[in-house]
C-alpha positions as CSV (number, residue, x, y, z in Angstrom):
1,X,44.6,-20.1,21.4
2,X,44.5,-17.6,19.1
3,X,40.9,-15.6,19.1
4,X,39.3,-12.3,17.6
5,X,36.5,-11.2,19.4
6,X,33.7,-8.8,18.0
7,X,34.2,-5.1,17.1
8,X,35.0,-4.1,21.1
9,X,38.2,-6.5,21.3
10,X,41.7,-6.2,19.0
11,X,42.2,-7.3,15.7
12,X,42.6,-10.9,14.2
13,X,46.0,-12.4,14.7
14,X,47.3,-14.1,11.6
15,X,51.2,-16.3,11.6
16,X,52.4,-18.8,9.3
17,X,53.1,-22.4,10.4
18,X,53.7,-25.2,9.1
19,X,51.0,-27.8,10.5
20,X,48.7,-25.0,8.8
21,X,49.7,-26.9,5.9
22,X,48.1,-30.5,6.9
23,X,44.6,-31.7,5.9
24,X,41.5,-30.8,8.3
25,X,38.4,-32.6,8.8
26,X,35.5,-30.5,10.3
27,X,32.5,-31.9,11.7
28,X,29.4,-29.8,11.1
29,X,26.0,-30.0,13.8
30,X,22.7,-27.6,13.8
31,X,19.8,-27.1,15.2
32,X,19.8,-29.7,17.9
33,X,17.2,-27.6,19.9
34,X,18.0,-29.2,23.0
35,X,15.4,-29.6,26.0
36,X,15.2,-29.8,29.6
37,X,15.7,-32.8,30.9
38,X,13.2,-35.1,30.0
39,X,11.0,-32.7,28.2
40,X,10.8,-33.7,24.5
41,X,10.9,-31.3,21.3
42,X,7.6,-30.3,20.1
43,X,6.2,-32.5,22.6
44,X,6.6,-35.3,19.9
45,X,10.5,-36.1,19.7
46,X,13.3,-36.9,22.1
47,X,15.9,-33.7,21.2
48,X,18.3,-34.5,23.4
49,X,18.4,-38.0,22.7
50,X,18.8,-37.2,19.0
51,X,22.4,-35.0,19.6
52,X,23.8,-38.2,21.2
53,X,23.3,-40.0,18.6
54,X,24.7,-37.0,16.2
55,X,27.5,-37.5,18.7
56,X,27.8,-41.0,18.4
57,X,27.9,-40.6,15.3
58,X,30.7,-38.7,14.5
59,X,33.0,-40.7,17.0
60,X,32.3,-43.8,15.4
61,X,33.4,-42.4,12.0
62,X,36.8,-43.8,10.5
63,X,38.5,-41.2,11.1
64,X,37.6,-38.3,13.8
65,X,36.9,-35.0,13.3
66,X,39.6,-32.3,13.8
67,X,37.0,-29.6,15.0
68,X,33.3,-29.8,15.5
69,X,30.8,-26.5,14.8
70,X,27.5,-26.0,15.8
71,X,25.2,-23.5,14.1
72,X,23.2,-22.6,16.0
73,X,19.6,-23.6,17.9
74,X,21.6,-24.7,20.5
75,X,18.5,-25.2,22.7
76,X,14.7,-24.8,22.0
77,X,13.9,-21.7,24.5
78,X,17.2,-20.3,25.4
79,X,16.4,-21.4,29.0
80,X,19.9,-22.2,31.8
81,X,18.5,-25.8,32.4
82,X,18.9,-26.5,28.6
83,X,22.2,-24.9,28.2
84,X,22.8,-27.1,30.9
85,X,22.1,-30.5,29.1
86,X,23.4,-29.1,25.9
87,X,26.9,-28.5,27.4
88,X,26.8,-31.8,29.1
89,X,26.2,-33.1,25.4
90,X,28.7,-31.6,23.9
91,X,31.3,-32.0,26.4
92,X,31.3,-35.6,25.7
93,X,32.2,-35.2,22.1
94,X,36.1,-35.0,23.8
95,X,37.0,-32.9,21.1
96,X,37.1,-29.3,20.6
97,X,33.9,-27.0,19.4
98,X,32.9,-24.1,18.1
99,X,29.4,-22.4,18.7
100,X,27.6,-19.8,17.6
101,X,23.3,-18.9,18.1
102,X,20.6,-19.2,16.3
103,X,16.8,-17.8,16.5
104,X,15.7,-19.7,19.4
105,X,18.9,-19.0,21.4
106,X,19.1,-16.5,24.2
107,X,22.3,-14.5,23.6
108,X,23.2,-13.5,27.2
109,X,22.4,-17.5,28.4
110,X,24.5,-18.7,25.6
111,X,27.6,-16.5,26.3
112,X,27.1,-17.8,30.0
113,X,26.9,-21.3,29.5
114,X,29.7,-21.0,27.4
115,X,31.5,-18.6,28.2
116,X,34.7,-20.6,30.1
117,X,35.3,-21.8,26.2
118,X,37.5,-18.8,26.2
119,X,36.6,-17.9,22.4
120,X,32.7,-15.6,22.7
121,X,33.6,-11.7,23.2
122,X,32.1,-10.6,26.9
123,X,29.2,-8.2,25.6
124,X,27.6,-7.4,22.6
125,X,26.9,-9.7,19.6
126,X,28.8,-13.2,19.6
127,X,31.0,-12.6,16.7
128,X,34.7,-13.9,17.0
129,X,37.6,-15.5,14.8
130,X,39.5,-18.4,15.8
131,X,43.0,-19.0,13.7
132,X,44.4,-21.7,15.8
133,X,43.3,-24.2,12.8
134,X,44.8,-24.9,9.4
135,X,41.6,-23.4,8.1
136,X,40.7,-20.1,10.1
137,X,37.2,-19.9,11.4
138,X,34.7,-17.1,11.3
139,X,31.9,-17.4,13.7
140,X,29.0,-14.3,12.7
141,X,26.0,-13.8,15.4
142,X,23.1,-13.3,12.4
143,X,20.4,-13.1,15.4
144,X,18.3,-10.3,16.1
145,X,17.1,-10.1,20.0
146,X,13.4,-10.9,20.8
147,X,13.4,-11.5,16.3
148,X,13.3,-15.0,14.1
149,X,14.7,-13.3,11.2
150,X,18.6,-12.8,10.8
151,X,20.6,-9.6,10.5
152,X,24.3,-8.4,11.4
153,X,24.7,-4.6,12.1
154,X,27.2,-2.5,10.7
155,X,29.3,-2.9,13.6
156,X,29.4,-6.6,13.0
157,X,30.4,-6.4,9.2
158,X,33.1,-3.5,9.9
159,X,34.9,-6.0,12.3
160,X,34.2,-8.9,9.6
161,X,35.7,-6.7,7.0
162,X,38.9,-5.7,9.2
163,X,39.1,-9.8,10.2
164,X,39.0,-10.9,6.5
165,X,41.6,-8.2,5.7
166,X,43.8,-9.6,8.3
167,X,44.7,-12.3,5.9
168,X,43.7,-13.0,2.2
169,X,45.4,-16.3,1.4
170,X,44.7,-18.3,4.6
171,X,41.8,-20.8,3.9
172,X,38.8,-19.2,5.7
173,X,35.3,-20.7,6.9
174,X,31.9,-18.1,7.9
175,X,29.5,-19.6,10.0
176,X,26.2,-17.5,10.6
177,X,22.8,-19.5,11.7
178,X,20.6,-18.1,9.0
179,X,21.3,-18.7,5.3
180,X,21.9,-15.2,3.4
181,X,19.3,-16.6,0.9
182,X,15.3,-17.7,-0.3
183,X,14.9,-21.3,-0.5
184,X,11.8,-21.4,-1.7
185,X,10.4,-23.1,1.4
186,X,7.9,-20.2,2.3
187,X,7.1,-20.6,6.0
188,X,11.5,-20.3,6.0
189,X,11.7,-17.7,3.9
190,X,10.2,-15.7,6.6
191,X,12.9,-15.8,9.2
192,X,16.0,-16.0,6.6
193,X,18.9,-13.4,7.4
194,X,17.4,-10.7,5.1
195,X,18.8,-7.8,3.3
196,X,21.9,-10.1,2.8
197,X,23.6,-7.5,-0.1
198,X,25.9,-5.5,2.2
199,X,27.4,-9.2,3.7
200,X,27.7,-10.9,0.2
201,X,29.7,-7.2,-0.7
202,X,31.7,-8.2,2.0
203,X,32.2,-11.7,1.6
204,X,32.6,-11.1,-1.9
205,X,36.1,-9.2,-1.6
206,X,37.8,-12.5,-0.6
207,X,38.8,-15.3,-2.7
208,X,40.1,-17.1,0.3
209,X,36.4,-17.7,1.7
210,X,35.8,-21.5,1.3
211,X,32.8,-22.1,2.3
212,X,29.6,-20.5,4.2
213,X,28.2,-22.7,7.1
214,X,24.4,-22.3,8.2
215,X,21.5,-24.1,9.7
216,X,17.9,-23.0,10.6
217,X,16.6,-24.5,7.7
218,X,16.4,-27.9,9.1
219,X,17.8,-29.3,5.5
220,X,21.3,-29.6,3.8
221,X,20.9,-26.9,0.8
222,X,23.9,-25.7,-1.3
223,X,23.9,-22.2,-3.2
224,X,26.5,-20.6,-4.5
225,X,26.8,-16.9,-3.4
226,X,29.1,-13.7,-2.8
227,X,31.9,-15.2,-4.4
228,X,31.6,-19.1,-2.2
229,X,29.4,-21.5,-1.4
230,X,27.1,-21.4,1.5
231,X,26.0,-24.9,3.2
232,X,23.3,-25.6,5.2
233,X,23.4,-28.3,7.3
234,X,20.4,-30.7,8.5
235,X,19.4,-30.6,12.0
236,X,20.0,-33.7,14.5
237,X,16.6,-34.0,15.6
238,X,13.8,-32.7,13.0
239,X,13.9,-32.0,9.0
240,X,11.8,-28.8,7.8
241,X,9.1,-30.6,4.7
242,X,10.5,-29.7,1.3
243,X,6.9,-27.4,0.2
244,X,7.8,-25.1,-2.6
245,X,3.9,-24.0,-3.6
246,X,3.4,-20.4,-1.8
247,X,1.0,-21.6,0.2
248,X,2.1,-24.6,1.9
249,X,1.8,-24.9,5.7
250,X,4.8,-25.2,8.0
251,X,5.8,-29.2,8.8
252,X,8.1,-31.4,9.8
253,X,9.1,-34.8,9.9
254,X,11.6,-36.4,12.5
255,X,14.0,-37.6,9.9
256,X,16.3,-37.9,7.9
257,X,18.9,-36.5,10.0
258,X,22.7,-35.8,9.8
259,X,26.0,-34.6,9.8
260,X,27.9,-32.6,7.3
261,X,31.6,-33.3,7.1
262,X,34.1,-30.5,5.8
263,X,37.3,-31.9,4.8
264,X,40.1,-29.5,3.9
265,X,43.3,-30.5,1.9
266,X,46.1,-28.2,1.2
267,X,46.3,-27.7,-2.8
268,X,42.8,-28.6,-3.2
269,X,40.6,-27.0,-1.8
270,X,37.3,-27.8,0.5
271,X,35.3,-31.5,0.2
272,X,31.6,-31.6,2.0
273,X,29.8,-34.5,2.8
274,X,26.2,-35.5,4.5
275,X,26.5,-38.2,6.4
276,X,23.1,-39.6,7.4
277,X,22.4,-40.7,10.9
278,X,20.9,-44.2,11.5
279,X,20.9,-47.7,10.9
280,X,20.9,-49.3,7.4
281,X,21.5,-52.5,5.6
282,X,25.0,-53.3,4.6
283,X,27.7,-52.7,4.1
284,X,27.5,-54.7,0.5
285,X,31.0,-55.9,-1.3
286,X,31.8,-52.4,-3.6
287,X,31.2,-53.3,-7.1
């Protein structure tokens, strides 16, 4: 396993080879908010219940993901007894995944309940860069302690600079929980990573950045920025209203829900797809 951790720990580790030259699927969760067990979301809807089916999901899929990420909202209260049920989730995906926080995370929980994964730093913020893949992944900890909003220190974006400079030509994926932009959702606005300019200067220095990953926003929103794209992916278990008008008052509904899909082919470049969760009629004869 090849893994840069944040600014304390050694620099990212880059060599050629050449199944980093095959296709990759990645398989892309959020916001699950998991509960205690038998507690339910909001009091209204069964979060737990919702990630095995997000789960389920993906395993059923023609063909099965090569890596799965989750950004962020791991759990509802960054309580042990959720990280708990959320790693008992996860562990029955049987195939390897990538985490990073979100808002309602606790940081020092998370990096225990996760930390024999062997990929989060021991202290500090959970940055880290895993190259083991034939598209490297950047995982950014965009959460400010006891704070909804999202930030990353100076600190953070020297060692994001220094990772990115490690290698320019390797396909690279950034996954932070807060998208670096206003969606015009107000009560989301609020809590968006804010003051995004010095990261997009960053990101913007490196054409090999395919694609931004996010979440928080409970919706799948695309907007091209710093040089990529950033996607946000729905969450498994609630979707934030779509209210543009100033004024509107937070809400929710539980559905639609889904996955997003990330499939990488050498030569051309990075596909993504939502894949809805749920039953519906069909399948009809192609026409």
């Amino acid at each position: 396993m090849r893994v840069t951790m944040s600014p304390r720990h050694a620099g990212a580790v880059s060599r050629s080879h050449p199944e980093w030259e095959l296709p990759m699927l990645i398989g892309h969760l959020s916001d699950p908010h998991v509960r205690p067990r038998g507690q339910l979301y909001q009091g209204v809807v069964d979060s737990n219940q919702a990630l095995r089916e997000a789960i389920d999901h993906l395993l059923r899929m023609d063909r099965q993901p090569d890596l799965i990420l989750v950004t962020g909202d791991l759990v509802d209260e960054g309580r042990p007894d959720e990280y708990e049920v959320a790693r008992e989730l996860l562990d029955t995906l049987g195939l390897p995944y990538l985490v990073i926080p979100g808002n309602h995370d606790h940081r020092e929980q998370f990096r225990a309940a996760f930390a024999d994964l062997g990929y989060l730093p021991g202290e500090g913020p959970l940055h880290y860069c895993m190259d083991d893949y034939p598209v490297r992944i950047i995982g950014l900890d965009s959460c400010v302690p006891g704070a909804h909003h999202g930030h990353i220190d100076e600190a953070g974006l020297r060692w994001l600079t220094e990772t990115l400079a490690s290698d320019r030509s390797k396909p690279t994926l950034v996954m932070l929980h807060h998208p670096p932009f206003a969606c015009g959702i107000p009560y989301m606005d609020e809590y968006r990573y804010l003051d995004p300019g010095p990261l997009a200067s960053v990101l913007d220095r490196c054409a090999n950045v395919e694609l931004v990953l996010c979440g928080h926003v409970h919706r799948p929103m695309l907007r091209r920025w710093a040089g990529t794209v950033v996607c946000a992916c729905p969450s498994t278990v609630t979707e934030i209203d779509l209210q543009l008008h100033p004024a509107a008052a937070p809400s929710s509904h539980a559905g639609p829900r889904g996955v997003m899909l990330h499939l990488w082919e050498p030569g051309l470049g990075m596909v993504s797809h939502l894949s809805q969760i749920g039953a519906f009629a069909g399948p009809y004869p192609f026409a």
